[in-house]
DSSP file (Angstrom, degrees, kcal/mol; ACC not computed):
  #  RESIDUE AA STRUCTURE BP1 BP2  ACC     N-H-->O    O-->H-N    N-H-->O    O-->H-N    TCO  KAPPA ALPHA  PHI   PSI    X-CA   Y-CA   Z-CA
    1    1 A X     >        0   0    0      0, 0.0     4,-0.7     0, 0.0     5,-0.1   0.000 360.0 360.0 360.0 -46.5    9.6   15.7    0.6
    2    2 A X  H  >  +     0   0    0      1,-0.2     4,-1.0     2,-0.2    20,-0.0   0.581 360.0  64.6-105.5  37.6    7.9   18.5    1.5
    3    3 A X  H  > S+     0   0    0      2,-0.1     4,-0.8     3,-0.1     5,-0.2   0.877 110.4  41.4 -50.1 -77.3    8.7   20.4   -1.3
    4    4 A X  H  4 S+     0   0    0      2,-0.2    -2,-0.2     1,-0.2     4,-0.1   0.424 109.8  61.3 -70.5  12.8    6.5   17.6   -3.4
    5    5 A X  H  < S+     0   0    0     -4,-0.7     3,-0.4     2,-0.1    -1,-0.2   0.917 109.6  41.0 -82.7 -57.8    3.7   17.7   -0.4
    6    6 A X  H  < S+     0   0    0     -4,-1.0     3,-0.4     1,-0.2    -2,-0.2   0.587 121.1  41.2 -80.3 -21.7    3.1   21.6   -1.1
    7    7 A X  S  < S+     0   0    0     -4,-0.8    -1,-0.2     1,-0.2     3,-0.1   0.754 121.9  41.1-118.1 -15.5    3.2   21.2   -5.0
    8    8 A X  S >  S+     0   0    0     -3,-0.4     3,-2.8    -5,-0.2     5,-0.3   0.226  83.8 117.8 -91.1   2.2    1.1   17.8   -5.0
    9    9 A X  T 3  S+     0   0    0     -3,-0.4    -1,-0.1     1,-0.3    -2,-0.1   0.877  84.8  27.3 -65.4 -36.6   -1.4   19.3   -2.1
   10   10 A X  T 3  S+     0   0    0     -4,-0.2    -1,-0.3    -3,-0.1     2,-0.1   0.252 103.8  92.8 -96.8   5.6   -4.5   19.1   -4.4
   11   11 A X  S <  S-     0   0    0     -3,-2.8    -3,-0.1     2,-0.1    54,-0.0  -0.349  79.2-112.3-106.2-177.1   -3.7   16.2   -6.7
   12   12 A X        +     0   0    0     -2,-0.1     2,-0.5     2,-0.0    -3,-0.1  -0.177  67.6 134.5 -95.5  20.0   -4.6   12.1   -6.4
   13   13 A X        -     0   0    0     -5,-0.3    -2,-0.1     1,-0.1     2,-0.1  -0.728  53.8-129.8 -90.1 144.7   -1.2   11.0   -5.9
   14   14 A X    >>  -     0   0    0     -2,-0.5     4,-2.3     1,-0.1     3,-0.7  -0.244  24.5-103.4 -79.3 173.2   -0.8    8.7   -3.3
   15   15 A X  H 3> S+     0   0    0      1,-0.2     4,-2.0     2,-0.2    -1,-0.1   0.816 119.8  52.7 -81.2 -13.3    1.7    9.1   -0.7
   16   16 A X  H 3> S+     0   0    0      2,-0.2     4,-2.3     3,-0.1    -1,-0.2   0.844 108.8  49.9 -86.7  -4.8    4.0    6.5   -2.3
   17   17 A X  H <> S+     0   0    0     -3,-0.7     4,-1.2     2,-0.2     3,-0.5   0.985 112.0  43.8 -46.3 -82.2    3.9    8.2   -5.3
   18   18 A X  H  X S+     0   0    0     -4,-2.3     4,-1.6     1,-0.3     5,-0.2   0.735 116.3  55.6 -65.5 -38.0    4.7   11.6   -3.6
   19   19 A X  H  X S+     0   0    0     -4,-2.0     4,-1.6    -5,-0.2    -1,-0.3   0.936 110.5  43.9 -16.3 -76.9    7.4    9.2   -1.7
   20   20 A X  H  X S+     0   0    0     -4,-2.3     4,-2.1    -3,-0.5    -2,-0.2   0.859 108.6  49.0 -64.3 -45.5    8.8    8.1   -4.8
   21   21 A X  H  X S+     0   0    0     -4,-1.2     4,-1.5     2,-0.2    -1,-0.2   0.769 113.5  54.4 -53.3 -32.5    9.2   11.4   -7.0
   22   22 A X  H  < S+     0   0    0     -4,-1.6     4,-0.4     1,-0.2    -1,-0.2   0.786 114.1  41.5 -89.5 -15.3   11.0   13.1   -3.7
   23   23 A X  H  X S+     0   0    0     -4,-1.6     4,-2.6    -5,-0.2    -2,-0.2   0.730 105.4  59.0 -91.2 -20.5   13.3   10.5   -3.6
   24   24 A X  H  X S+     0   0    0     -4,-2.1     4,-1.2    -5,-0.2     5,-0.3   0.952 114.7  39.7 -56.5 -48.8   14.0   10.1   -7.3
   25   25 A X  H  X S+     0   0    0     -4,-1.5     4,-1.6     1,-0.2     3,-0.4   0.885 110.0  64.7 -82.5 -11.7   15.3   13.9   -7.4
   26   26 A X  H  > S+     0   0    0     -4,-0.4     4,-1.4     1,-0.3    -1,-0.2   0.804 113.6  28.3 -81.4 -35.8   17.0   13.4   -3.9
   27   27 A X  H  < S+     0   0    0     -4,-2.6    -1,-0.3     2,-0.2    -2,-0.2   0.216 112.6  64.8-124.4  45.6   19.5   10.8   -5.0
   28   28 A X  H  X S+     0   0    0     -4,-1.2     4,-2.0    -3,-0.4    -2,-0.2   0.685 118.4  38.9 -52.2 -57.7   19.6   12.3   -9.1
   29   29 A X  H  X S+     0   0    0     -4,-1.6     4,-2.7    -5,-0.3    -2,-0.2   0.832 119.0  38.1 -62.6 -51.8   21.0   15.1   -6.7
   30   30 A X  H  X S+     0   0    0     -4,-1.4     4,-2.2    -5,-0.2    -1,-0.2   0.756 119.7  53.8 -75.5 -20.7   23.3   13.0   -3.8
   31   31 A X  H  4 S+     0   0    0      2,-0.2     4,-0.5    -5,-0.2    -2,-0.2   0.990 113.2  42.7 -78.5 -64.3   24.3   10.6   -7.2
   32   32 A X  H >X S+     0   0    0     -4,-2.0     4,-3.4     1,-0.3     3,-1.5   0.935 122.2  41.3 -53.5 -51.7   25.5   14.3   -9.2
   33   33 A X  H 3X S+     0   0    0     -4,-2.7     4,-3.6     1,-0.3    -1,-0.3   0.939 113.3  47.4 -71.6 -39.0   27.2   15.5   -6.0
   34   34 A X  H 3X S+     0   0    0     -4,-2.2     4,-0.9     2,-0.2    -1,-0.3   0.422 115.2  48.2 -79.1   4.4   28.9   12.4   -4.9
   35   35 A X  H <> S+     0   0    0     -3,-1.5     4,-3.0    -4,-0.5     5,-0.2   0.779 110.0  51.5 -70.5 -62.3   30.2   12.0   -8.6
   36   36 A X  H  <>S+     0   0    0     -4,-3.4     5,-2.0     1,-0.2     6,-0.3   0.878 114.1  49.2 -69.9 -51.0   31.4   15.9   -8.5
   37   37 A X  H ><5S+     0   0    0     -4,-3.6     3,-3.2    -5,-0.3    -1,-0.2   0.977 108.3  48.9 -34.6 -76.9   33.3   14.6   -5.0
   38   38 A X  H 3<5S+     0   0    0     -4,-0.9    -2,-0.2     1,-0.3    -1,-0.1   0.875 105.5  63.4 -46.7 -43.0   35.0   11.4   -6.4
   39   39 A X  T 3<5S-     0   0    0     -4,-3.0    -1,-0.3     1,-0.2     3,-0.2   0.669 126.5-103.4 -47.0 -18.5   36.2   13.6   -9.2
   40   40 A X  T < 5 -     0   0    0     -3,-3.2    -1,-0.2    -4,-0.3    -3,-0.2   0.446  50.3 -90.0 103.0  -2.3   38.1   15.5   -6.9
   41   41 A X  S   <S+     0   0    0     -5,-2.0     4,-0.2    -6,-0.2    -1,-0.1   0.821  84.1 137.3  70.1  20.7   35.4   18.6   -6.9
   42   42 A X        +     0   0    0     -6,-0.3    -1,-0.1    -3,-0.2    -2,-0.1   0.848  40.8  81.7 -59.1 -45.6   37.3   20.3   -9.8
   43   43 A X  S    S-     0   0    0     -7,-0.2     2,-0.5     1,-0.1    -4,-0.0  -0.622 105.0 -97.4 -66.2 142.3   34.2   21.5  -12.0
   44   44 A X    >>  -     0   0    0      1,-0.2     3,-3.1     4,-0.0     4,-1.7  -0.668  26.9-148.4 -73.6 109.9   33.2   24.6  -10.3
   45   45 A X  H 3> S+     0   0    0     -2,-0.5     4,-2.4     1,-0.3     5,-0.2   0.693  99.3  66.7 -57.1 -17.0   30.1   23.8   -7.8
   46   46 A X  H 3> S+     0   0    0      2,-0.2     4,-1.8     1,-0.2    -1,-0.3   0.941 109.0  39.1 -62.9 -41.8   28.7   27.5   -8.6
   47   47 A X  H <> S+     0   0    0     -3,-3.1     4,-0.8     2,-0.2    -2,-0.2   0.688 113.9  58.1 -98.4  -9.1   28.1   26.0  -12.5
   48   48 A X  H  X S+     0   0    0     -4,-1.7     4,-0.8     2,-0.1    -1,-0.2   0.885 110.5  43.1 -63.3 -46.2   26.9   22.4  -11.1
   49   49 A X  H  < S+     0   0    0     -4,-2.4    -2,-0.2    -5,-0.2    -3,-0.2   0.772 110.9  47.6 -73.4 -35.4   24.4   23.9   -9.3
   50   50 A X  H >X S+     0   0    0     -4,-1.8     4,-1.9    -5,-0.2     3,-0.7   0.809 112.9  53.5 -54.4 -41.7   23.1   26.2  -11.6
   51   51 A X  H 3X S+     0   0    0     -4,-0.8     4,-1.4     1,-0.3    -2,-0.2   0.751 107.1  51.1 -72.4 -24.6   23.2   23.5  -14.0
   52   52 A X  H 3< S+     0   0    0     -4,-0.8    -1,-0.3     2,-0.2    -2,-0.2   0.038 106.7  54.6 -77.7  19.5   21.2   21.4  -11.7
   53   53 A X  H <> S+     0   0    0     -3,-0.7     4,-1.1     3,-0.1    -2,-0.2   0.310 111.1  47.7 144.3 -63.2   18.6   24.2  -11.2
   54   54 A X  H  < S+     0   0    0     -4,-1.9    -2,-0.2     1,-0.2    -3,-0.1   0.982 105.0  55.6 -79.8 -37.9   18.1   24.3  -14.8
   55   55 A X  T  < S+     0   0    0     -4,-1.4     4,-0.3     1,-0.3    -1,-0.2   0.904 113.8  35.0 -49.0 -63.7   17.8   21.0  -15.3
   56   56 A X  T >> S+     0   0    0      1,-0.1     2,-2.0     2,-0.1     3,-1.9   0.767  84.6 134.1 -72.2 -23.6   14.5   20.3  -12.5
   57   57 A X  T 3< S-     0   0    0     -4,-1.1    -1,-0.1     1,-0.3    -4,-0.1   0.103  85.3 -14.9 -41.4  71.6   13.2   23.4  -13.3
   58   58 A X  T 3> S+     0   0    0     -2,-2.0     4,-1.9     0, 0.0    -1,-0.3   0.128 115.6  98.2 124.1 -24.7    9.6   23.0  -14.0
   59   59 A X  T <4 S+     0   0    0     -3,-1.9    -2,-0.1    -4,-0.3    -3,-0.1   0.622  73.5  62.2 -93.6   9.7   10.2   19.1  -14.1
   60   60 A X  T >< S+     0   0    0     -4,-0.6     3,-0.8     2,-0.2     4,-0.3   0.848 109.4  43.4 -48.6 -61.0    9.0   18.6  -10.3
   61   61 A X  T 3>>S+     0   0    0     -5,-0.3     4,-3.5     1,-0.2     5,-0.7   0.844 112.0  47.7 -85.7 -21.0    5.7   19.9  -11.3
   62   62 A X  T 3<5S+     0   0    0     -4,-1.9    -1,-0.2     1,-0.2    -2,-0.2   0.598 107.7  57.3 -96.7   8.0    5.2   18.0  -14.6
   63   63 A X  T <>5S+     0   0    0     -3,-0.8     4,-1.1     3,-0.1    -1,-0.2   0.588 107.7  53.3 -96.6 -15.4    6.3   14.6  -12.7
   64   64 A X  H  >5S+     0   0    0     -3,-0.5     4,-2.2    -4,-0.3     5,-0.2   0.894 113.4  43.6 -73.1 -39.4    3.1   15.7  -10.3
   65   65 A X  H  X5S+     0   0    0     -4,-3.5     4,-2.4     2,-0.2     5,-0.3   0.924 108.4  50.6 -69.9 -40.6    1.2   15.8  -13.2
   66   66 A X  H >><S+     0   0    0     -5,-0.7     4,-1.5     2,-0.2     3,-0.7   0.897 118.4  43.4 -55.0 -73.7    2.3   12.7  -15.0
   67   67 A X  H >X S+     0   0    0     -4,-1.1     4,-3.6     1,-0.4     3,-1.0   0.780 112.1  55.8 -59.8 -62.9    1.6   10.6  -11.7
   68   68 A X  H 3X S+     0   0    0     -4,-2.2     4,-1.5     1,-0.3    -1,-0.4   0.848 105.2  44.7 -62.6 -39.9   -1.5   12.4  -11.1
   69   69 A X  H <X S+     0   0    0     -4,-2.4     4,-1.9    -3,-0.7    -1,-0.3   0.892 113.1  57.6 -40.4 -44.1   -3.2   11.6  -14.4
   70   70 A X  H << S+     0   0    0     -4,-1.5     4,-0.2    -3,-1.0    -2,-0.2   0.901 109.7  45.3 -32.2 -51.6   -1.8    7.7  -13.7
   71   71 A X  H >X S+     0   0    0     -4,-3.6     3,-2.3    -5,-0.4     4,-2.0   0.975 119.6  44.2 -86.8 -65.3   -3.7    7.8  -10.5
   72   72 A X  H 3< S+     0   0    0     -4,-1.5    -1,-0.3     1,-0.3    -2,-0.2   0.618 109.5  47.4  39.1-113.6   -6.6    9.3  -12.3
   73   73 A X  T 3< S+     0   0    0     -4,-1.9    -1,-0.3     1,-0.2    -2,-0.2   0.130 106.3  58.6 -63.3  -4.4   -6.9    7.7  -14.8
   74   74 A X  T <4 S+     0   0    0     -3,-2.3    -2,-0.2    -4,-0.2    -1,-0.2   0.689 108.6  52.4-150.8 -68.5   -6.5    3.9  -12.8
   75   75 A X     <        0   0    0     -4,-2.0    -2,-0.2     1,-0.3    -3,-0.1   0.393 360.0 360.0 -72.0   9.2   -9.8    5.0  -10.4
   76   76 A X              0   0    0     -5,-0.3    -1,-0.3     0, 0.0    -2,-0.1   0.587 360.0 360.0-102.5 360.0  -11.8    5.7  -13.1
């Protein structure tokens, strides 16, 4: 959460917004890892995590932006 506090600090998303987006990638994340568990934790976590890494990279900020254009766009 405050990952998306600091990157949202200037935008018009509301705080269930910012709510929702820090929980979306929080259990994308607990979903991956608790998958990578049942599985028996064979696949090497160094190249799960890296792969998770590439994956949010950059799409944190462009999920602030989508919201904040919604919000926007909605008060205008």
């Amino acid at each position: 959460m405050n990952v998306v506090e600091e990157k949202a600090e200037d935008t018009s998303i509301s705080e269930e917004d910012r709510r929702f987006i820090a929980d979306f990638y929080k259990y994308s994340f607990v979903g991956l890892m608790l998958d990578w568990i049942k599985q028996g934790m064979k696949d090497d976590y160094v190249d799960l995590a890296h792969k998770i890494s590439i994956t949010i990279h950059g799409s944190l900020t462009h999920s602030i932006e989508n919201f904040s254009s919604l919000s926007e766009k909605e008060n205008s």
